[in-house]
Backbone as XML, in Angstrom:
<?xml version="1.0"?>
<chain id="A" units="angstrom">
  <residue number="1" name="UNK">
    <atom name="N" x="9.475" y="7.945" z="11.760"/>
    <atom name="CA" x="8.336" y="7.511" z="10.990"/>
    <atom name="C" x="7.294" y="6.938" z="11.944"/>
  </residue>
  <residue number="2" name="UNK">
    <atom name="N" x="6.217" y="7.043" z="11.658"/>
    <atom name="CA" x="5.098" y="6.606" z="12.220"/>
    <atom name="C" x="3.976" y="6.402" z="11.787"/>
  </residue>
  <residue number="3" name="UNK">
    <atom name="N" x="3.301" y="5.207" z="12.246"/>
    <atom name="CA" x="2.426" y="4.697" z="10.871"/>
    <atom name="C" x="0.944" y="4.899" z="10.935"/>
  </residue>
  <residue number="4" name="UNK">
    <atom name="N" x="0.570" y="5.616" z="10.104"/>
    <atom name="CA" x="-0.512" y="6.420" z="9.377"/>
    <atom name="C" x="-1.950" y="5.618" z="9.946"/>
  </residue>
  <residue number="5" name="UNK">
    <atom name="N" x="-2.651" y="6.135" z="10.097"/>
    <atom name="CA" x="-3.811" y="6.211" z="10.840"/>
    <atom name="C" x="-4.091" y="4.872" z="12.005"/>
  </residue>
  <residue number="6" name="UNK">
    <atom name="N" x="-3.346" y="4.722" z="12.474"/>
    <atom name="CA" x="-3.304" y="3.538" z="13.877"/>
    <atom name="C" x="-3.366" y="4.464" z="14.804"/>
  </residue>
  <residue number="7" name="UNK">
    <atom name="N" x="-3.667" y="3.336" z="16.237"/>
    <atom name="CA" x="-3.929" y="4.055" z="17.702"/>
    <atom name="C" x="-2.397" y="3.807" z="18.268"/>
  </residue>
  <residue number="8" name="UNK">
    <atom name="N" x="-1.867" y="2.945" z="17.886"/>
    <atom name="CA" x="-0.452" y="2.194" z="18.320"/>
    <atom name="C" x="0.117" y="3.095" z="19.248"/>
  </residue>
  <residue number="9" name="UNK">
    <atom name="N" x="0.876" y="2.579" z="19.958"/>
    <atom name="CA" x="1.382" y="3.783" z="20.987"/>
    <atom name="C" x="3.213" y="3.695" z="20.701"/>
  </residue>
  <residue number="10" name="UNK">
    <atom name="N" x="3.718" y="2.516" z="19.895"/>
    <atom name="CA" x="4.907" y="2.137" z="19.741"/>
    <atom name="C" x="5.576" y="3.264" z="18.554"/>
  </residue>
  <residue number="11" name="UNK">
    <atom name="N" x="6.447" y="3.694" z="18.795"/>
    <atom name="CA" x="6.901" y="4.726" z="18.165"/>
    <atom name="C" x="8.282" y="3.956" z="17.547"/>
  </residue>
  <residue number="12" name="UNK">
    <atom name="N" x="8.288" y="4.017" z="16.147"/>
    <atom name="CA" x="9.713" y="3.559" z="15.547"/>
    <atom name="C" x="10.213" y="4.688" z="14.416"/>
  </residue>
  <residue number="13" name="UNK">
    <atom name="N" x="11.379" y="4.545" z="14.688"/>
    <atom name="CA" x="12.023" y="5.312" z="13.666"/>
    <atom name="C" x="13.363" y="4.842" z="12.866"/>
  </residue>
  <residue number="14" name="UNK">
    <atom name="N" x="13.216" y="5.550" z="12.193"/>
    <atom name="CA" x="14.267" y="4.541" z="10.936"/>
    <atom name="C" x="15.484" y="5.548" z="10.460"/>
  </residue>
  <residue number="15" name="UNK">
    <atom name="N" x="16.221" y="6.012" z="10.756"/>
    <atom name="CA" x="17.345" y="6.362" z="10.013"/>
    <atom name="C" x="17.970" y="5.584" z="8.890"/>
  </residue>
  <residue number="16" name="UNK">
    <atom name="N" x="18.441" y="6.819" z="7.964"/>
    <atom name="CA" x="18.880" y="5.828" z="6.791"/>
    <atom name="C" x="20.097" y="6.877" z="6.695"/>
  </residue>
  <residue number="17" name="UNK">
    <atom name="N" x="21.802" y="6.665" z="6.491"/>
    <atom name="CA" x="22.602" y="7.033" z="6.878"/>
    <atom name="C" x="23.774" y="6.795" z="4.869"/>
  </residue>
  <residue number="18" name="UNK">
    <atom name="N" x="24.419" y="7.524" z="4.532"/>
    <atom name="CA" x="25.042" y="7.795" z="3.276"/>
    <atom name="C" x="25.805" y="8.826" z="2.768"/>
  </residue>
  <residue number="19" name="UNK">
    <atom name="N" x="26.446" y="8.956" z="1.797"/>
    <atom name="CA" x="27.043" y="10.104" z="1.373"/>
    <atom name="C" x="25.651" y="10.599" z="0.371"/>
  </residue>
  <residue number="20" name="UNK">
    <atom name="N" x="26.559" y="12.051" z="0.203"/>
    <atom name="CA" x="25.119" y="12.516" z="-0.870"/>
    <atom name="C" x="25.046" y="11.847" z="-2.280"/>
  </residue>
  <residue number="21" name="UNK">
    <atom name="N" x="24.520" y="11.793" z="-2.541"/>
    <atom name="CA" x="23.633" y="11.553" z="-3.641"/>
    <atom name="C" x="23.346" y="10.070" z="-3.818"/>
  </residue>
  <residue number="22" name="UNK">
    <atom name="N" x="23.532" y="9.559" z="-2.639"/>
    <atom name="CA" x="23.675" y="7.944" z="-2.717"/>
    <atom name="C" x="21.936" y="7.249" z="-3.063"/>
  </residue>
  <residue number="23" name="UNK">
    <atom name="N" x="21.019" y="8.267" z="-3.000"/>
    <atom name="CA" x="19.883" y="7.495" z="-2.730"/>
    <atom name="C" x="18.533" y="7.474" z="-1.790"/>
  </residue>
  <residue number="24" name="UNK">
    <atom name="N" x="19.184" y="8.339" z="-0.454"/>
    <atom name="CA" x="19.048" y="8.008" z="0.580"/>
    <atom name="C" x="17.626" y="8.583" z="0.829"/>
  </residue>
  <residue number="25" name="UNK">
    <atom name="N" x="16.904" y="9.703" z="0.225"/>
    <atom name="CA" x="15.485" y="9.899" z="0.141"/>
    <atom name="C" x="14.357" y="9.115" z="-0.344"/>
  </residue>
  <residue number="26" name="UNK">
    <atom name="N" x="15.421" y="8.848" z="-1.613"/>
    <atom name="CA" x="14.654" y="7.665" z="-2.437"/>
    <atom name="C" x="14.182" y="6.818" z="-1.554"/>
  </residue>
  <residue number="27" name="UNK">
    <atom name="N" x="15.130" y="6.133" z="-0.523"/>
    <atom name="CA" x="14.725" y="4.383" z="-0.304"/>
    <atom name="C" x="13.893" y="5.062" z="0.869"/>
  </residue>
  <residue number="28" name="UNK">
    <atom name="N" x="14.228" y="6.014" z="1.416"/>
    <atom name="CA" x="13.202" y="6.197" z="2.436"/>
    <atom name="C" x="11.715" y="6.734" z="2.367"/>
  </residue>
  <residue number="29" name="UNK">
    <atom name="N" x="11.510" y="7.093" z="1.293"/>
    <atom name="CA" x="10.241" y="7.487" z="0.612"/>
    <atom name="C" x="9.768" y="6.324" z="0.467"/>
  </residue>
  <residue number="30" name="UNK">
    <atom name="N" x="10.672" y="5.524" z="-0.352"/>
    <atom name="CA" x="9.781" y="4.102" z="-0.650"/>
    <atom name="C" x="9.563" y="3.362" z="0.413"/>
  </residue>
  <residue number="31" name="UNK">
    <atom name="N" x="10.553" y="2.883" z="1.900"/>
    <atom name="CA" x="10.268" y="2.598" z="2.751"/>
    <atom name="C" x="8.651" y="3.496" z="3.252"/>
  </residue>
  <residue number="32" name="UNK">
    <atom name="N" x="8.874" y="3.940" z="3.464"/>
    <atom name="CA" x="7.520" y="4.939" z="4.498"/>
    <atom name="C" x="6.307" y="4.655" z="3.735"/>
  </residue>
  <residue number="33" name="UNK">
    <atom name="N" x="6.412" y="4.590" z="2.159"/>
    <atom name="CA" x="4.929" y="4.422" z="1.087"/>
    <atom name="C" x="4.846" y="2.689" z="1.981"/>
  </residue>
  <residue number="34" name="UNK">
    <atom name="N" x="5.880" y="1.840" z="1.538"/>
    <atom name="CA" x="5.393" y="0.488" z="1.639"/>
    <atom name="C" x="5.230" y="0.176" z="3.067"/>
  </residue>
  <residue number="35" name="UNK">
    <atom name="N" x="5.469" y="0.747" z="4.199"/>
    <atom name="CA" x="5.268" y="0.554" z="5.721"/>
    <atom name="C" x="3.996" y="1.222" z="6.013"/>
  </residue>
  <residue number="36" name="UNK">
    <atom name="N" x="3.318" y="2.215" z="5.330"/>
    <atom name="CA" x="2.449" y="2.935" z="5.730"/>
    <atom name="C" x="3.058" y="3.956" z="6.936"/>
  </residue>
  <residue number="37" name="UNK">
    <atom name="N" x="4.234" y="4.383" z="6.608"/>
    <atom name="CA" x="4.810" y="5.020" z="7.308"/>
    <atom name="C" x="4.771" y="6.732" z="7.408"/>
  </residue>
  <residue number="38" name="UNK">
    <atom name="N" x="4.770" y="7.831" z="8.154"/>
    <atom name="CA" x="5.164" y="9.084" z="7.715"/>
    <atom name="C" x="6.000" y="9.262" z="7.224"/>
  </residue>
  <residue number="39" name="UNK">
    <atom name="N" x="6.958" y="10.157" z="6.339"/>
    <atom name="CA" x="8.188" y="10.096" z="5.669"/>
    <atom name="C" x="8.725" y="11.528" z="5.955"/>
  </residue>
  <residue number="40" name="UNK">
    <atom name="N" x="9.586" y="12.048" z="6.780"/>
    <atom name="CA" x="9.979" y="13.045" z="7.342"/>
    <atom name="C" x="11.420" y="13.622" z="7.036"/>
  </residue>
  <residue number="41" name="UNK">
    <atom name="N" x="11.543" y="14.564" z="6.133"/>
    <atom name="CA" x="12.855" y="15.018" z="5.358"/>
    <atom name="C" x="13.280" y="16.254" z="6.318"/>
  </residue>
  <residue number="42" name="UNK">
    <atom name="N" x="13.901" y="15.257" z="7.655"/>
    <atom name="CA" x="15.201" y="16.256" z="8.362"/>
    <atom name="C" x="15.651" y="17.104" z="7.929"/>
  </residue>
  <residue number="43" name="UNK">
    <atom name="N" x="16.628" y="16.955" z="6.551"/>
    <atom name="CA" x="17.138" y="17.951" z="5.562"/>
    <atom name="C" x="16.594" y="19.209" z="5.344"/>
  </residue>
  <residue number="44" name="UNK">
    <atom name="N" x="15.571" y="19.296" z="5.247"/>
    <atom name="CA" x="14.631" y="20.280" z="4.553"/>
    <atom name="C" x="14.218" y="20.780" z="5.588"/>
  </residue>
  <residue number="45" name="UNK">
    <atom name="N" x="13.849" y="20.553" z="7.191"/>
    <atom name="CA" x="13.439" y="20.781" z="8.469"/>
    <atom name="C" x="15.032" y="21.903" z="8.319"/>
  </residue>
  <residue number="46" name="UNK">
    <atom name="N" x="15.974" y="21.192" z="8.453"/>
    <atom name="CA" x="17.599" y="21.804" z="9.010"/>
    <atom name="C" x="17.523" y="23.390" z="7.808"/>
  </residue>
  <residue number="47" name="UNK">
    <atom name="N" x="17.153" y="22.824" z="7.090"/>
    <atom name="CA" x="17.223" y="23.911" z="5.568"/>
    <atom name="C" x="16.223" y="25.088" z="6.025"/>
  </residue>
  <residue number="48" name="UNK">
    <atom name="N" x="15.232" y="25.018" z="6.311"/>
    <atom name="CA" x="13.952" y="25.584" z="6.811"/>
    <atom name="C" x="14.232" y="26.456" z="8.011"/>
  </residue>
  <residue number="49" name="UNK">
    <atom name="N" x="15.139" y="26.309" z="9.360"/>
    <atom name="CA" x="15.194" y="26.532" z="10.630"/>
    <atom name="C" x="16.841" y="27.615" z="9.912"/>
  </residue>
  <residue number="50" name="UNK">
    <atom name="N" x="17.426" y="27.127" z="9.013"/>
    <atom name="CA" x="18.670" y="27.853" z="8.787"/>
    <atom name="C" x="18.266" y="29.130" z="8.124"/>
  </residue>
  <residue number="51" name="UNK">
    <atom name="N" x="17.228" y="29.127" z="6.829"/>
    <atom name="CA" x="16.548" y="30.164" z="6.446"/>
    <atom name="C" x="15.995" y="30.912" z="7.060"/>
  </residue>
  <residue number="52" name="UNK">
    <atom name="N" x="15.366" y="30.459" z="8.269"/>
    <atom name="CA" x="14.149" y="31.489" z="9.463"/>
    <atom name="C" x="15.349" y="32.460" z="9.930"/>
  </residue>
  <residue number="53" name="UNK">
    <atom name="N" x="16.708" y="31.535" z="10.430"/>
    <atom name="CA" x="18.063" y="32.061" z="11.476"/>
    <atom name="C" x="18.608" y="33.321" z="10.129"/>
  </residue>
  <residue number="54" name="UNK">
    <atom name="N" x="18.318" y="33.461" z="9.311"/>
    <atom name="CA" x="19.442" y="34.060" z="8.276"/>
    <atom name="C" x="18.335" y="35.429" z="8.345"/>
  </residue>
  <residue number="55" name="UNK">
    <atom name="N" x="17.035" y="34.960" z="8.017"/>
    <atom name="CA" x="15.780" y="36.069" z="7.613"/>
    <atom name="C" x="16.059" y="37.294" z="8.575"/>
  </residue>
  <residue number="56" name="UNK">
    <atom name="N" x="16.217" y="36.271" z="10.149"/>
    <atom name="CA" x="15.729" y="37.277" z="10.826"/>
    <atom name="C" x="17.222" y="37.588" z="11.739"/>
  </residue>
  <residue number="57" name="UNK">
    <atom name="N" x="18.208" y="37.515" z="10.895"/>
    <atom name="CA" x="19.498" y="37.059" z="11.125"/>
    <atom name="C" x="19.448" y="36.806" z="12.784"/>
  </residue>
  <residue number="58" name="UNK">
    <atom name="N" x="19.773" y="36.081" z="13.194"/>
    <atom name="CA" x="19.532" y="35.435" z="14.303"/>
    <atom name="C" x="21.087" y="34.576" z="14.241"/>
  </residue>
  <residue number="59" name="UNK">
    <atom name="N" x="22.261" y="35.074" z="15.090"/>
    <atom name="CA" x="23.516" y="34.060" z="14.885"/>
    <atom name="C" x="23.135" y="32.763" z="15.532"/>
  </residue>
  <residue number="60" name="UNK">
    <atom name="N" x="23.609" y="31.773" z="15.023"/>
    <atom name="CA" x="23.920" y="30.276" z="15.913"/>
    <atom name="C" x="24.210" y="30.471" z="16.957"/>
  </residue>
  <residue number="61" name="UNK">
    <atom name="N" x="24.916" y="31.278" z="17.844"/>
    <atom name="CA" x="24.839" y="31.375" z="18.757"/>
    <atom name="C" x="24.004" y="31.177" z="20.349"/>
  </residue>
  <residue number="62" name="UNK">
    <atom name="N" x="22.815" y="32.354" z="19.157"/>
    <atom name="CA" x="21.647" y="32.373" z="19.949"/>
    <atom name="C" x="20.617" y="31.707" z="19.321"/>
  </residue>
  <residue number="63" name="UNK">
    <atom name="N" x="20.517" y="30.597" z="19.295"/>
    <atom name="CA" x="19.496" y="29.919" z="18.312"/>
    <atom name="C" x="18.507" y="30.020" z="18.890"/>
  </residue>
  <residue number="64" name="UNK">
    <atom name="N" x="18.357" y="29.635" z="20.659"/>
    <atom name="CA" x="17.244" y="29.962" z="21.201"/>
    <atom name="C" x="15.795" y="30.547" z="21.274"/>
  </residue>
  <residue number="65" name="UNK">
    <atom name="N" x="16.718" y="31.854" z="20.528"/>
    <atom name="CA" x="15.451" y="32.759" z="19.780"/>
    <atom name="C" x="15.034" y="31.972" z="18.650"/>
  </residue>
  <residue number="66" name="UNK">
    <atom name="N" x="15.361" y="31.145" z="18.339"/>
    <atom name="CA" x="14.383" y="30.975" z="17.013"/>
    <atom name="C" x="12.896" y="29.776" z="17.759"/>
  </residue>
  <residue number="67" name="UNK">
    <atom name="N" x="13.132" y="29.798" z="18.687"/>
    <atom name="CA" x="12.101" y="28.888" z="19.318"/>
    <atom name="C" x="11.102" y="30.193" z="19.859"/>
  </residue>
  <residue number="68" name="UNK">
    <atom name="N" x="11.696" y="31.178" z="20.051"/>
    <atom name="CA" x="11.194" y="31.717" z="21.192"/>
    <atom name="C" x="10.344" y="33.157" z="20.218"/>
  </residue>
  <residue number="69" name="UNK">
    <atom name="N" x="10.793" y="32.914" z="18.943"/>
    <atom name="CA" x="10.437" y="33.548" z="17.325"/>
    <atom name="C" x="9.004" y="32.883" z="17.091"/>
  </residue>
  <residue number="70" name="UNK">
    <atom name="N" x="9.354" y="31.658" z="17.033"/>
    <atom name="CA" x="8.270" y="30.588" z="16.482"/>
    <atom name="C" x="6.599" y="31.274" z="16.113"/>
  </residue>
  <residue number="71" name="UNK">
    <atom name="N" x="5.979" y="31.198" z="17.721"/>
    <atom name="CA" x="5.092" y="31.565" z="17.260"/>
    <atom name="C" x="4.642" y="32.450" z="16.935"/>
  </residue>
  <residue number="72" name="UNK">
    <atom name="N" x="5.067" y="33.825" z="16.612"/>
    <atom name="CA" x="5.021" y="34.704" z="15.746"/>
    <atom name="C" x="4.985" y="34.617" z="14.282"/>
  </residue>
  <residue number="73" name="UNK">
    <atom name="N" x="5.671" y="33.493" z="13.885"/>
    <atom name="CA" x="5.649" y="32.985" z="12.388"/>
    <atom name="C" x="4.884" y="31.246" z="11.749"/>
  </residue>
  <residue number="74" name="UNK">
    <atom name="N" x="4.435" y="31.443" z="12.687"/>
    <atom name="CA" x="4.069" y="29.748" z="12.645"/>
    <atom name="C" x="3.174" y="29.459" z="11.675"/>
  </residue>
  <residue number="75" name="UNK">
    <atom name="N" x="2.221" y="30.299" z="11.160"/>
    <atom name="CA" x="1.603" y="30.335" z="9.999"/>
    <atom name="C" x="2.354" y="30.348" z="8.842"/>
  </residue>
</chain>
């Protein structure tokens, strides 16, 4: 997280750690609204990078390529 329109150079980040369904977007959404924080859903990043690997079937193996994919799809 990082807080929304400052020059600050201090970089903090917040993990919030649970089983599923415990909550754990929730409080961090609300954290990030009341900090003036960015609010950044890893999950959905991991979900996103697994879909690109499947599209263009790309094994885990070689994940590499999916960096090396990127900007070809970056739009």
């Amino acid at each position: 997280m990082a807080r929304q329109g400052t020059e600050n150079t201090l970089k903090i980040n917040i993990a919030i750690d649970g089983p599923a369904g415990a909550g754990k977007s929730t409080i961090a959404r609300f954290v990030a609204k009341e900090l003036s924080y960015i609010y950044v859903d890893t999950g959905a990043m991991y979900r996103a990078v697994t879909w690109f690997m499947l599209k263009h079937q790309i094994e885990p193996e070689f994940s590499e390529k999916v960096l090396q994919q990127y900007p070809k799809y970056g739009d």
